[in-house]
C-alpha positions in Angstrom: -17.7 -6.3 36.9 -18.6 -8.1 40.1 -21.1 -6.4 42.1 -19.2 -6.1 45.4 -17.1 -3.9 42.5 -19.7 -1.8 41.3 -21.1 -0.8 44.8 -17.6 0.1 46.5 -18.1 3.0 48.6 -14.2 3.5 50.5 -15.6 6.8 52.1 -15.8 5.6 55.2 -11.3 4.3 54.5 -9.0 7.4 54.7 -6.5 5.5 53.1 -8.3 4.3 50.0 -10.8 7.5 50.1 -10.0 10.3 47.6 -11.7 12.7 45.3 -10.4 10.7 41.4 -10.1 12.5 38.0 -9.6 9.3 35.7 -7.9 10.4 32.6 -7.4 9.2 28.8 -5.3 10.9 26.1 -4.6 9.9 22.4 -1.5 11.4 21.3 0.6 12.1 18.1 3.3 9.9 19.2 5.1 8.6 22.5 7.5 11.4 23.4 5.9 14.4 25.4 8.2 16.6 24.8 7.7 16.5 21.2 4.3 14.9 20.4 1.3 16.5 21.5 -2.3 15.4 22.4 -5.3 14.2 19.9 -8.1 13.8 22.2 -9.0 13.6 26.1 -11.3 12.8 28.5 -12.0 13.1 31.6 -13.9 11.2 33.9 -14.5 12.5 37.6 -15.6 10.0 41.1 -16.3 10.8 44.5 -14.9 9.2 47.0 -17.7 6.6 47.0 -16.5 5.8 43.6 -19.5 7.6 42.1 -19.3 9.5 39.3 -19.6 13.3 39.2 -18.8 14.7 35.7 -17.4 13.6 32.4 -15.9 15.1 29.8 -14.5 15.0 26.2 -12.8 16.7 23.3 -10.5 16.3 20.2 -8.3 18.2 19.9 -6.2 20.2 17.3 -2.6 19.9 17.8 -1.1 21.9 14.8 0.9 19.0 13.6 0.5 15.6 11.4 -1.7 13.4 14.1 1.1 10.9 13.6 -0.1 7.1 14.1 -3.7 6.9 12.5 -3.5 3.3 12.2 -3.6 3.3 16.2 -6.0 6.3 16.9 -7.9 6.6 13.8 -7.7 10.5 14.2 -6.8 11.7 10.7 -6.3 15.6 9.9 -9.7 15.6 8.9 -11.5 14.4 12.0 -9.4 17.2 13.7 -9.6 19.6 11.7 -11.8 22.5 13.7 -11.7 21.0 16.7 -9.9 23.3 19.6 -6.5 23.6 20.5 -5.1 22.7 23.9 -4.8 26.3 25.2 -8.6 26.4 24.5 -9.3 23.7 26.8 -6.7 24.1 28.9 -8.7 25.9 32.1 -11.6 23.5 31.5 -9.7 20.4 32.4 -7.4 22.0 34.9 -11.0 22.7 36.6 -12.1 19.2 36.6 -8.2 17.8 37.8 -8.0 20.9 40.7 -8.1 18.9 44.1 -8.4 15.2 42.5 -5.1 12.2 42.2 -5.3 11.8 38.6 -5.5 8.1 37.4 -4.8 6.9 34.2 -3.1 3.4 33.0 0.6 4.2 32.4 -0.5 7.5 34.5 3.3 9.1 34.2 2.6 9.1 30.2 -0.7 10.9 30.8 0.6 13.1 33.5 3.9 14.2 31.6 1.8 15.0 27.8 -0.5 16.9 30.3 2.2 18.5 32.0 3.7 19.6 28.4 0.4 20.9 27.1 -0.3 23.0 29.9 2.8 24.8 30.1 3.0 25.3 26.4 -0.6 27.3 27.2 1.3 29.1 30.0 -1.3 27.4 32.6 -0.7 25.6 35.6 -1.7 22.1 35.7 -3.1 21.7 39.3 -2.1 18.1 40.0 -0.1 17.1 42.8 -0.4 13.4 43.3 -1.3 10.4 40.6 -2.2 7.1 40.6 -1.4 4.5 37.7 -3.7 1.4 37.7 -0.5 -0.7 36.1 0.9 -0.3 39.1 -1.7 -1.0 41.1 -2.6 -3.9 39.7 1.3 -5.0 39.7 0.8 -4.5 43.1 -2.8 -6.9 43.1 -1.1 -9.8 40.8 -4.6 -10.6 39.2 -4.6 -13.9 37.4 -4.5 -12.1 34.2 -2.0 -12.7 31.0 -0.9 -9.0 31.0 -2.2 -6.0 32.8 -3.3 -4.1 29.6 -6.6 -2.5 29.6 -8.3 -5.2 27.3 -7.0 -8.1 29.1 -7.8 -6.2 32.8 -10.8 -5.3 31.6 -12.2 -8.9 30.5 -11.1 -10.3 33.9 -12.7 -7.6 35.7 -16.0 -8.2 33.8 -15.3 -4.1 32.4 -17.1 -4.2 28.7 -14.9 -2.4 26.3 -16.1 -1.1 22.8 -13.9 0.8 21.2 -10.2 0.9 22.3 -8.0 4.0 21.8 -11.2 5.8 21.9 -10.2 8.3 24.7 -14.2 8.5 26.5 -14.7 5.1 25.8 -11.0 4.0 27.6 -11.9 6.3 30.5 -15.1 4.5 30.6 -13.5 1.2 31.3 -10.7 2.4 33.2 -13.3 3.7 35.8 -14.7 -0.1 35.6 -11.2 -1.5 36.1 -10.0 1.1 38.9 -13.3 -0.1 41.3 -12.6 -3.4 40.7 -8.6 -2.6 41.9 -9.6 -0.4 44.3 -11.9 -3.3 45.7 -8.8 -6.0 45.4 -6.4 -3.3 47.1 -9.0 -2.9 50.1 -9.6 -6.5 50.4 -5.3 -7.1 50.5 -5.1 -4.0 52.7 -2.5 -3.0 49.8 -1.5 0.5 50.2 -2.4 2.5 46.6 0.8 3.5 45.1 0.3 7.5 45.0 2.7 9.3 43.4 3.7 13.2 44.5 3.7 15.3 41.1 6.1 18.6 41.4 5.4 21.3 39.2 7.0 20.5 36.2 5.6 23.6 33.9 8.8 24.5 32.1 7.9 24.4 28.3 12.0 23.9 27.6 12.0 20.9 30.4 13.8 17.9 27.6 17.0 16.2 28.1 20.0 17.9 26.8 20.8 17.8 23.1 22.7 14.2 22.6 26.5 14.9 22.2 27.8 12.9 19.0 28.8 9.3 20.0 32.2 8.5 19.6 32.4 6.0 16.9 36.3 4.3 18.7 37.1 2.7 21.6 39.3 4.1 24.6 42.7 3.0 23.4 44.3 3.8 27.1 46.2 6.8 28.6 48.3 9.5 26.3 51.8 8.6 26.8 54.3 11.1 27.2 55.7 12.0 23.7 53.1 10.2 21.7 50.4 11.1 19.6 46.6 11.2 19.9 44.4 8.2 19.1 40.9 8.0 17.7 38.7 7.2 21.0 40.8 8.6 23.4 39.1 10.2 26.3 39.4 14.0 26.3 38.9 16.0 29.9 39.0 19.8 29.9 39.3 22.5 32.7 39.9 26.1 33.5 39.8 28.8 31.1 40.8 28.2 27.0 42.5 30.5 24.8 40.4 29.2 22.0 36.5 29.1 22.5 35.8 26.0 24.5 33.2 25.2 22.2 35.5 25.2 19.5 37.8 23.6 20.9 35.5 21.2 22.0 33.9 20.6 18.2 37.7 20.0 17.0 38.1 17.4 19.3 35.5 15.8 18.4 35.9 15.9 15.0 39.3 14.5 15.3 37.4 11.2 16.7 38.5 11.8 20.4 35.8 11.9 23.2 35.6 14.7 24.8 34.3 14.2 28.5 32.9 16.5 31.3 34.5 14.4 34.2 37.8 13.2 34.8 38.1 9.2 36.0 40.5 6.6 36.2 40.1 5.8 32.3 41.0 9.5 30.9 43.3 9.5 28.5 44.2 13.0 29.2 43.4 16.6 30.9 43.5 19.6 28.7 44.6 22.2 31.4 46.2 25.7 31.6 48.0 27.1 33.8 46.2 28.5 37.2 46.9 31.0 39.7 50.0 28.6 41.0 51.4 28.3 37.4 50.2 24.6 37.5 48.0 23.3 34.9 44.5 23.5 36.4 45.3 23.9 39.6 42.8 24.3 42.5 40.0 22.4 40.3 38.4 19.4 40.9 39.1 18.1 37.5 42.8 18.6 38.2 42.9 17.3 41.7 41.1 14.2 40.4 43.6 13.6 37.5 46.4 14.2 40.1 45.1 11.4 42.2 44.0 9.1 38.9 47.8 10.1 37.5 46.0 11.0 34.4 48.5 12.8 32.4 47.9 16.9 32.2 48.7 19.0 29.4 48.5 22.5 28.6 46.1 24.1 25.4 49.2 24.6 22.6 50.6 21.3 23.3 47.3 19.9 23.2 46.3 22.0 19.9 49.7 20.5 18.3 48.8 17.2 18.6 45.2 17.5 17.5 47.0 18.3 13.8 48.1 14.3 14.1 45.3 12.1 15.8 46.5 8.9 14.9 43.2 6.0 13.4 41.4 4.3 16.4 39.8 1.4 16.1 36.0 1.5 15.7 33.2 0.4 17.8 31.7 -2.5 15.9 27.7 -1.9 16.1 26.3 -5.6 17.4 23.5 -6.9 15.4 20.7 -7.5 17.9 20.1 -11.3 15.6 22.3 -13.2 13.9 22.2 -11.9 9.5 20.0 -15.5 9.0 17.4 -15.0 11.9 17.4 -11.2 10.8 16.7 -12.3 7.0 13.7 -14.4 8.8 11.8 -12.1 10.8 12.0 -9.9 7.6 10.0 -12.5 6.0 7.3 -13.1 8.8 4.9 -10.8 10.5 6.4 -8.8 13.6 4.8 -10.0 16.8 2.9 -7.9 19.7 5.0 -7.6 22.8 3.0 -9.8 24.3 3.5 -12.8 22.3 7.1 -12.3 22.6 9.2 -15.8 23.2 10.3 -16.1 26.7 14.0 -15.7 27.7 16.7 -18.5 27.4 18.2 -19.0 30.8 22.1 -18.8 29.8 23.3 -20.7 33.3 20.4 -23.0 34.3 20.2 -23.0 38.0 20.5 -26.4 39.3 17.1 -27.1 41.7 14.1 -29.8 42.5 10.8 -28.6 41.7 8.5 -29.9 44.2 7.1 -26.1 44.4 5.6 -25.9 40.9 4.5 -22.6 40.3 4.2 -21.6 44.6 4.7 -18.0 45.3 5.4 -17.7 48.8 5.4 -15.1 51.0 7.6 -15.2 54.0 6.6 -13.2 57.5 8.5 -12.6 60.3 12.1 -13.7 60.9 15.2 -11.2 60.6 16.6 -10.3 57.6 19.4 -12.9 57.3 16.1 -15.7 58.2 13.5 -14.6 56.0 16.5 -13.6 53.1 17.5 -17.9 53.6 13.9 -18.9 53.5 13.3 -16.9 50.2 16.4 -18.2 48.7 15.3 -21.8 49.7 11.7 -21.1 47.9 13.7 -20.1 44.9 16.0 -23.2 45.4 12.6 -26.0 45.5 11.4 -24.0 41.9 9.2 -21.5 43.7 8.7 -17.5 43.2 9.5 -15.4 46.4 7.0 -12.6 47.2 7.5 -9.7 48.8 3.7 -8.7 49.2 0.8 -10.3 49.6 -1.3 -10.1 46.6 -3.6 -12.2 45.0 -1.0 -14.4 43.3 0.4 -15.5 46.7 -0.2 -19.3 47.1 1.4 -20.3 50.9 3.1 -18.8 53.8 6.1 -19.1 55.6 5.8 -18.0 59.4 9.5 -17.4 61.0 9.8 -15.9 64.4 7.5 -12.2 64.8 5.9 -13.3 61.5 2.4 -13.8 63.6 2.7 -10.0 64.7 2.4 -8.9 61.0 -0.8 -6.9 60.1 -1.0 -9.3 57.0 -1.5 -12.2 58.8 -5.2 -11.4 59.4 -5.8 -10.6 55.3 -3.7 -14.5 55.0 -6.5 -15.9 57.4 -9.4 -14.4 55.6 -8.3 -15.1 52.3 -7.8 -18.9 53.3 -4.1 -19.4 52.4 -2.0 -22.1 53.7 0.7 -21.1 56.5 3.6 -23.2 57.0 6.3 -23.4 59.6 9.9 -22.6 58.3 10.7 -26.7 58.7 7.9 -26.8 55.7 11.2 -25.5 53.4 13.6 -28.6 54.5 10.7 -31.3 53.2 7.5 -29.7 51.6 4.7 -32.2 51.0 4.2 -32.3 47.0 0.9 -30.9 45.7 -1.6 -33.9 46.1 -2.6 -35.4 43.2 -5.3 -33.4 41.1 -5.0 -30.4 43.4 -6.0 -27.3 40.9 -2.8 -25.5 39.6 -2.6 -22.0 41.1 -2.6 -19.1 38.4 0.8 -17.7 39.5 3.3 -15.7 37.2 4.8 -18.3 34.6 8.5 -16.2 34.7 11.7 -17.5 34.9 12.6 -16.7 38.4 15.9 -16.2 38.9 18.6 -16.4 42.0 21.0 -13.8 42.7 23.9 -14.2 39.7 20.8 -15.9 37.3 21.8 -14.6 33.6 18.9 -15.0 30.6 19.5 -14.4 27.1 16.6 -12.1 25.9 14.9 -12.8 22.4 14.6 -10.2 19.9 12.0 -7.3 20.2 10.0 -5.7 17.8 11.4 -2.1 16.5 9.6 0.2 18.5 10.1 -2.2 21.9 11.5 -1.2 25.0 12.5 -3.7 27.9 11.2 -2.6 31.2 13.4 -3.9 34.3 11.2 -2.9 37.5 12.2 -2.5 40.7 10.0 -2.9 44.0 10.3 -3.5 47.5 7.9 -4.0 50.3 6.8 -1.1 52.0 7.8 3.0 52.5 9.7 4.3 55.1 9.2 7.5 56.3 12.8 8.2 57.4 14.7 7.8 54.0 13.7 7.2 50.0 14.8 4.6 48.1 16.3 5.8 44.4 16.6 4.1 41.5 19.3 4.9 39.0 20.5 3.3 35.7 24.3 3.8 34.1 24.5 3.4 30.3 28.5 2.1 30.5 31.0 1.7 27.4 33.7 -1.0 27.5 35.9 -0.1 30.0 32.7 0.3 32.1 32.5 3.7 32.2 29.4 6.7 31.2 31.3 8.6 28.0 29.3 11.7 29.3 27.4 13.0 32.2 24.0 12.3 29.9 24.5 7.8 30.2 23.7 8.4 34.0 20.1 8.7 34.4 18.2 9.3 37.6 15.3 11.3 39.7 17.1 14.6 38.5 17.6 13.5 35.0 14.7 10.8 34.0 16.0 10.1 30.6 19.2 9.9 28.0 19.8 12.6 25.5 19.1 10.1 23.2 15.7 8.6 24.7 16.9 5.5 25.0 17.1 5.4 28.6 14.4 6.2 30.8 13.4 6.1 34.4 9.5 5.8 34.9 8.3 6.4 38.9 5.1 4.4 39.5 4.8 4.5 43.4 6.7 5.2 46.4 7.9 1.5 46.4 8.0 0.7 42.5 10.4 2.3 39.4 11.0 1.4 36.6 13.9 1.5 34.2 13.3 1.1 30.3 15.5 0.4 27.5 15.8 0.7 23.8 18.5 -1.8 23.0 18.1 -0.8 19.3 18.9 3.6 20.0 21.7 2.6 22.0 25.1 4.1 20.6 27.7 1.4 19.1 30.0 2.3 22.4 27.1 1.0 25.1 28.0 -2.1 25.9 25.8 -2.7 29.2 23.5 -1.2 31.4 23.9 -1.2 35.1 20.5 -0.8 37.3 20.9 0.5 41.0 18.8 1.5 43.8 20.1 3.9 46.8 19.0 5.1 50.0 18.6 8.6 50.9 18.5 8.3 54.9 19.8 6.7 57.8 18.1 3.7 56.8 20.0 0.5 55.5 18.5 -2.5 52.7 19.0 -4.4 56.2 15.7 -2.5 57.5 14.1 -2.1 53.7 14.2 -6.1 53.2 13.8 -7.8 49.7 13.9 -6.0 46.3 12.0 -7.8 43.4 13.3 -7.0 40.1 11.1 -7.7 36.8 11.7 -7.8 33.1 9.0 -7.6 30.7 9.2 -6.8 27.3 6.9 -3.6 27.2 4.8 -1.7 30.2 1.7 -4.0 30.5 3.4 -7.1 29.1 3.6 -10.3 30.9 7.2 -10.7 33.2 9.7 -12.3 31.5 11.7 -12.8 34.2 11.9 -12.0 37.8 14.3 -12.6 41.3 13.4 -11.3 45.0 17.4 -9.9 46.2 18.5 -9.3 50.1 21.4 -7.5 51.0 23.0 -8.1 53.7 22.1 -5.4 56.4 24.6 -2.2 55.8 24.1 -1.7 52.6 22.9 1.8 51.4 23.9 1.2 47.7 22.5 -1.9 45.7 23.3 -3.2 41.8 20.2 -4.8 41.2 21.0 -6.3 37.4 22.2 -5.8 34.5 21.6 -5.8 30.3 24.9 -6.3 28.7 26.1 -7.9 25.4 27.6 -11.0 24.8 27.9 -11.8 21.2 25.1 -10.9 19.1 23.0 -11.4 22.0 22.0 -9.3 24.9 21.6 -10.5 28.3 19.9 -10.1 31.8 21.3 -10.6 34.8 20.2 -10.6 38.6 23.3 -8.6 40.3 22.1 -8.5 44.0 25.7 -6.2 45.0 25.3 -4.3 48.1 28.0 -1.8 49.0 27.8 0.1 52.6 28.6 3.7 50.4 26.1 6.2 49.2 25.3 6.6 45.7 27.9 9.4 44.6 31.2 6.6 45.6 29.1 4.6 42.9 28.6 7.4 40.2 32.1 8.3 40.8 32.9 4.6 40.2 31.6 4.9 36.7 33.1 7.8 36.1 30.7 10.6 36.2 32.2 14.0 38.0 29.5 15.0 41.0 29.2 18.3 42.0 
């Protein structure tokens, strides 16, 4: 660790100056809600970055310690050590009053949340900081931003990973070094708010069973019921709804809780006006959709005769030959993951190399055609300065920017925006600048992505420049079937809802300008067919006044990007598709959407056809 590292004292910065609690936890697996923790530690600094006190335990969680192989904490080595309830008041003590940091801080933060209410005692943390995210936010020139490979470029020495005092013990290395990066890019430290969240029952809802057919359309008068139809019901039932319900269902049909343009039919009795379902929003929808309405008996009279539907066919994530050959050969780590075949090469000179240029100043329309034009000569766009940045761009304003002083003192070249209709080539033997190797992508790019090992998730980030204190910025993610629709309220997953029944959709905050939306392609249902990624304002504010948002993909959380692309709407927008993973074959694909629309986000849920209250 440098020195200037070591002796950082940010008490004298309000910004960067805060009572830390740096935290480590070894767990039984990766899913709070379910796993519990092995061991902690905890690791306290003052705002001078000294440390104060330090702490550690295993701990016994009353269950097989799952992944020993990882953590090396069999039953034995547990057994007599406390469980979490024991401990519970002693580390609440030591978080009270302190941002908890921790590296992937949201999987800290939510097993701690779990444990404490399952002890019936508050956990006293109100905001976090993750040092992935702020060291996303640093762009060191590093091959991922796991610990090990932070902590060798930080100078951190590390002896015994998973080791939950020892981790801490670097992480406090790594987080002084950060903090000292973050200070010297006047980046502002992505804190996150944490809401009490001490509700031992907080899970996503039980998965409903996945309907194994596809929609075969609309119930025509006089016909019968098919396999895969989509099933709306409203209003009281004679018969239990449950029941009814579980019929249904076991007839093959897919039984929704919202009625959109793709229903095959409304199961309604009759209201207070004698009209099926009348007066509910179900009803009014499927008046204005002209889905067809039926009452309970005629409904019950068909279900004796659901005609065969035709299956879902379940995609095989490799062709059976390259399937039979990574059966044969070892699996490889995440990192070591091939990169992405780009499906629709973009047609563009390179004189950039591997440039990542920041553009200041301008309007949006100038600095959105300047970035564009980086990304047209083979550069990367950035939307913050960080360490990665290799040259400037100064449009119109762009010398009132508070950056502008960090770009002089760090040295970087600043160009005028005629520096983007003929840029001099790098001159011969000029040192090649450690910048992000991704595939950078322009707004419609499409990549094919390579296989994953069986436990990996794709993570498809989304970040834009700075907060506004007029209006949030949410990030949402649609599981879609098909006819590009959500078979049930649980495929839309957002701020209120985090993740899918089934876990394989989740949405990860990691600063007020950076989430993150991850994927298991292989616990997907047979009827998912893509996954649409947007971001919506709450506020008067437009993507006009937010600027550029960067999108990432990168096979795991502190994996390399894959693949990346800097998108500007136009200046109305209030509702932006940022990509997309879809299928195409036996392949899956990533694409840079880049959509604004001037609606809010429920005309878009709606869209997809999720009922909002």
């Amino acid at each position: 660790m440098s020195p200037v590292a070591a002796a950082l004292d940010v008490s004298h910065l309000p910004d960067y100056a805060h009572d830390w609690a740096l935290v480590d936890v070894e767990t039984s697996g990766l899913v709070a809600r379910r796993d519990r923790i092995l061991s902690i530690a905890v690791l306290t600094l003052g705002p001078e970055g000294k440390p104060v006190e330090e702490f550690s335990t295993l701990v016994d969680p009353g269950c097989d310690p799952g992944p020993v192989h990882v953590h090396g904490l069999t039953t034995e080595r547990l057994r007599g050590a406390p469980a979490f309830d024991r401990i519970a008041e002693r580390v609440g003590a030591l978080l009270r009053g302190r941002v908890l940091v921790a590296h992937n801080a949201q999987f800290d933060y939510d097993f701690l949340a779990h444990e404490f209410a399952r002890a019936g005692v508050t956990l006293p943390v109100t905001r976090r900081l993750c040092t992935l995210a702020l060291n996303r936010r640093v762009e060191p020139p590093t091959d991922s931003f796991s610990l090990a490979s932070l902590a060798a470029h930080y100078g951190v020495r590390q002896t015994r990973a998973h080791d939950a005092l020892d981790d801490t013990r670097v992480l406090a290395g790594i987080f002084r070094a950060s903090l000292a990066e973050a200070v010297r890019l006047d980046l502002a430290l992505p804190l996150v708010p944490c809401p009490p969240r001490q509700d031992p029952r907080f899970a996503p809802k039980a998965p409903k069973v996945p309907c194994a057919y596809r929609n075969p359309g609309r119930l025509v008068s006089g016909g019968p019921l098919v396999q895969g139809m989509k099933i709306a019901v409203t209003g009281d039932t004679d018969m239990a709804r449950a029941e009814l319900v579980a019929r249904s269902v076991a007839a093959g049909l897919n039984v929704m809780g919202s009625v959109s343009r793709h229903t095959s039919a409304l199961v309604a009795n009759g209201g207070s006006s004698g009209a099926p379902g009348s007066g509910s929003a179900k009803a009014r929808r499927a008046a204005s959709e002209g889905v067809p309405v039926l009452d309970e008996r005629a409904f019950l009279a068909l279900l004796e005769d659901v005609r065969p539907g035709t299956p879902h066919q379940k995609q095989q994530p490799a062709p059976v030959a390259a399937a039979a050959a990574a059966a044969a050969t070892p699996v490889p780590a995440v990192a070591e993951v091939p990169a992405p075949r780009q499906a629709a090469p973009v047609r563009t000179v390179q004189p950039f190399g591997r440039r990542r240029v920041l553009v200041l100043g301008g309007s949006h329309e100038e600095a959105a055609a300047a970035r564009a034009r980086v990304v047209e000569l083979g550069g990367a766009a950035a939307i913050n300065l960080s360490a990665s940045v290799t040259d400037i761009v100064l449009l119109p304003g762009g010398e009132r920017d508070r950056r502008l002083a960090r770009v002089t003192s760090m040295g970087l070249p600043v160009h005028e925006p005629a520096w983007l209709g003929s840029p001099a080539p790098q001159p011969a033997g000029a040192p090649v600048p450690h910048t992000p190797s991704a595939v950078v992508l322009p707004r419609g790019g499409v990549v094919d992505l390579p296989a994953l090992p069986a436990a990996g998730r794709w993570h498809v980030g989304a970040s834009w420049a700075a907060p506004r204190a007029d209006c949030e910025i949410d990030v949402v993610a649609f599981v879609l079937d098909e006819d590009e629709q959500a078979s049930s309220d649980g495929d839309f997953v957002f701020y209120g809802a985090p993740e899918s029944p089934d876990g394989a959709t989740r949405l990860l905050c990691d600063g007020p300008t950076e989430q993150t939306v991850t994927v298991d392609l292989g616990a997907l249902p047979p009827a998912a067919q893509r996954i649409a990624i947007a971001a919506a304002i709450d506020g008067a504010a437009t993507f006009g006044d937010i600027g550029a948002v960067q999108i990432s993909l990168a096979p795991g959380s502190d994996a390399p990007v894959m693949t990346q692309a800097a998108l500007d709407a136009a200046t109305s927008e209030r509702t932006l598709l940022l990509a997309e993973l879809y299928r195409r074959g036996p392949l899956w694909r990533f694409r840079a959407v880049g959509q604004g629309y001037d609606h809010g986000l429920e005309t878009l849920v709606r869209g997809y056809g999720i009922e909002v209250a």
